[in-house]
C-alpha positions as CSV (number, residue, x, y, z in Angstrom):
1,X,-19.4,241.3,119.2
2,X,-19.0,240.2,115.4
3,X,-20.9,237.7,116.0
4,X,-23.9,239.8,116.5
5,X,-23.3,242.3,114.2
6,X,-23.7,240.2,111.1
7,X,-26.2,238.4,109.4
8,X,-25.5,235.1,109.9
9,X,-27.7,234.7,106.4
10,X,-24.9,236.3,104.9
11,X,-22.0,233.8,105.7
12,X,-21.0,230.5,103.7
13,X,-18.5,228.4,102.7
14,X,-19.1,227.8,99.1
15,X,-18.1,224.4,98.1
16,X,-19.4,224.0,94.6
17,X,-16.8,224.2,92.5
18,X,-13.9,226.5,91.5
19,X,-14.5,230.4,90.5
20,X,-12.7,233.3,88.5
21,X,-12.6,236.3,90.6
22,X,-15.7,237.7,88.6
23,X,-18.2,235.1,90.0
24,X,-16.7,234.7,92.8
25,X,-18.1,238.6,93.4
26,X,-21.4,237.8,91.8
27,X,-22.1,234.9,94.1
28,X,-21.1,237.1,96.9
29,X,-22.7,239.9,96.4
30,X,-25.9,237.8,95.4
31,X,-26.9,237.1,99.1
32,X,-26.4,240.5,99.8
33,X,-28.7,241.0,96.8
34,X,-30.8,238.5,97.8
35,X,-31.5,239.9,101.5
36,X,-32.3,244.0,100.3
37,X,-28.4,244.6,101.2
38,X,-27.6,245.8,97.4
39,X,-29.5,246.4,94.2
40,X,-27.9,244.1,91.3
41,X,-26.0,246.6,89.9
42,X,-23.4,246.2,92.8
43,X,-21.5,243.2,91.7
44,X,-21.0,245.1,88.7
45,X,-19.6,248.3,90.0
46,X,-17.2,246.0,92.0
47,X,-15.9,244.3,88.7
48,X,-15.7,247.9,87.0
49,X,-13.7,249.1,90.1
50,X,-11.8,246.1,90.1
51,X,-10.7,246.3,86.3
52,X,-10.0,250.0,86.6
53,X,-8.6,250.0,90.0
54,X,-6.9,246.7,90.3
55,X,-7.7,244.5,92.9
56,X,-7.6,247.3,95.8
57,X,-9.4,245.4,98.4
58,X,-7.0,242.1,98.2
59,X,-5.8,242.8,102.3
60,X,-3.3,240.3,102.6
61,X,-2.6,236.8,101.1
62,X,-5.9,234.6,101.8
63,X,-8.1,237.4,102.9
64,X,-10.1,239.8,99.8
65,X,-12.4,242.3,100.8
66,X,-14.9,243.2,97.8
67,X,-16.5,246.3,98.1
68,X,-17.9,249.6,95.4
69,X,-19.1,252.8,96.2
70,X,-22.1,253.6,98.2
71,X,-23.6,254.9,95.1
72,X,-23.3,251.9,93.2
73,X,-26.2,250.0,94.6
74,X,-26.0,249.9,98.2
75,X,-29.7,250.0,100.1
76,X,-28.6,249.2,103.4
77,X,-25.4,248.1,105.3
78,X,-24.3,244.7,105.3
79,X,-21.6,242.1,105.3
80,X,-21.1,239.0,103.6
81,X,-18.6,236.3,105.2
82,X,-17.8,233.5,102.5
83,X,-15.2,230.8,102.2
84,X,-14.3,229.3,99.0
85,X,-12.1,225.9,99.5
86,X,-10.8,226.6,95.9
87,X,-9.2,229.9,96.2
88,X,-10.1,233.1,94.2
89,X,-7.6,235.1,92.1
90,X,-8.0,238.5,91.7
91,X,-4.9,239.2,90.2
92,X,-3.4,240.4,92.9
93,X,0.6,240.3,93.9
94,X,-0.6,239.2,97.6
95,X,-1.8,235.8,96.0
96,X,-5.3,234.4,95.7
97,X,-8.1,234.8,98.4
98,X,-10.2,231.9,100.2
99,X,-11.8,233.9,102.4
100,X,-14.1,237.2,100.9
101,X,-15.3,239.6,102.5
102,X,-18.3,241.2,100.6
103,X,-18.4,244.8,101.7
104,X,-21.7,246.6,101.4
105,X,-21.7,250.4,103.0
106,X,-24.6,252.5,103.0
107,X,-22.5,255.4,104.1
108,X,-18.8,255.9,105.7
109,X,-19.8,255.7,109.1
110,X,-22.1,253.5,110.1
111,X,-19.7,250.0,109.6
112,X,-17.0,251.1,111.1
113,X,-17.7,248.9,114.6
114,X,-17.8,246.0,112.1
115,X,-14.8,246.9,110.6
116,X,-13.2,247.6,113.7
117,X,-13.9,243.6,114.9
118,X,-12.6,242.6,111.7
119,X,-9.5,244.0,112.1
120,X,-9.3,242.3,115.8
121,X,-10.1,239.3,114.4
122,X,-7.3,239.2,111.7
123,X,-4.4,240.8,113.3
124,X,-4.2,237.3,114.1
125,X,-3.4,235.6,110.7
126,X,-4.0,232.0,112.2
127,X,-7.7,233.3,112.0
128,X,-7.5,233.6,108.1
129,X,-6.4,230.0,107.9
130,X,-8.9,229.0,110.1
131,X,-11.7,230.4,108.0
132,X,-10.2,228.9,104.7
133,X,-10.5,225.6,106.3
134,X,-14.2,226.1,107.8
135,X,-16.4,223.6,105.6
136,X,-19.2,224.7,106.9
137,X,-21.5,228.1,108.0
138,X,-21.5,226.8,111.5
139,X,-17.8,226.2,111.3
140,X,-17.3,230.1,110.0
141,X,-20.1,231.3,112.9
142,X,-18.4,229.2,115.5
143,X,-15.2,231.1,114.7
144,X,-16.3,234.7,114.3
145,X,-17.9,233.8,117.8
146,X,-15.1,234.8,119.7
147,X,-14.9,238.2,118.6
């Protein structure tokens, strides 16, 4: 069901290199910018929230779900799967994340059945380390697959 509810245009693993938490959101939210998800004033409503907020959307150790307001530049819904070999630190006291999820939410509703196979999918924490040691898309589609 994940599977189909993402654009698979909107998962990578990002192997070039080794980013502060700030890119890592830029590059992130730049294929949702790229594909009409978000204008490109989203990754920097993120890194506002982020620096007045803290690191909010750091779920558990390996997994970081970036995300702003609707407000903020969202056009439509979408979801960005990316795995960075280097992990990301966002500061936050559940360590560093490999694997981000780059919220973008037109409204409250309407990614809730995405949300709802996420949390499926990581209730089983083996699925996080599986992620962070995808090196490629088709590794990172072949495991969202099963749910």
């Amino acid at each position: 069901m994940l599977y189909e509810l993402i654009d698979h245009e909107l998962v990578d693993v990002i192997n070039d290199g080794t980013y502060q938490w700030q890119e890592a959101v830029r590059k992130t939210t730049h294929y949702l910018e790229q594909r009409g998800y978000v204008s490109n004033q989203y990754a920097d409503a993120i890194i506002q929230s982020t620096q007045e907020n803290g690191p909010y959307y750091v779920l558990c150790p390996g997994l970081a779900m970036p995300h702003a307001r609707p407000e903020t530049g969202v056009l439509k819904t979408g979801l960005g799967i990316h795995v960075f070999p280097s992990p990301v630190d966002f500061g936050s006291d559940l360590g560093p994340a490999n694997v981000l999820i780059t919220l973008a939410a037109k409204d409250s509703d309407t990614h809730i059945e995405v949300i709802q196979a996420l949390s499926e999918m990581f209730v089983d924490e083996e699925n996080i380390e599986k992620l962070a040691q995808a090196s490629s898309k088709e590794q990172v589609l072949e495991i969202i697959k099963a749910y």
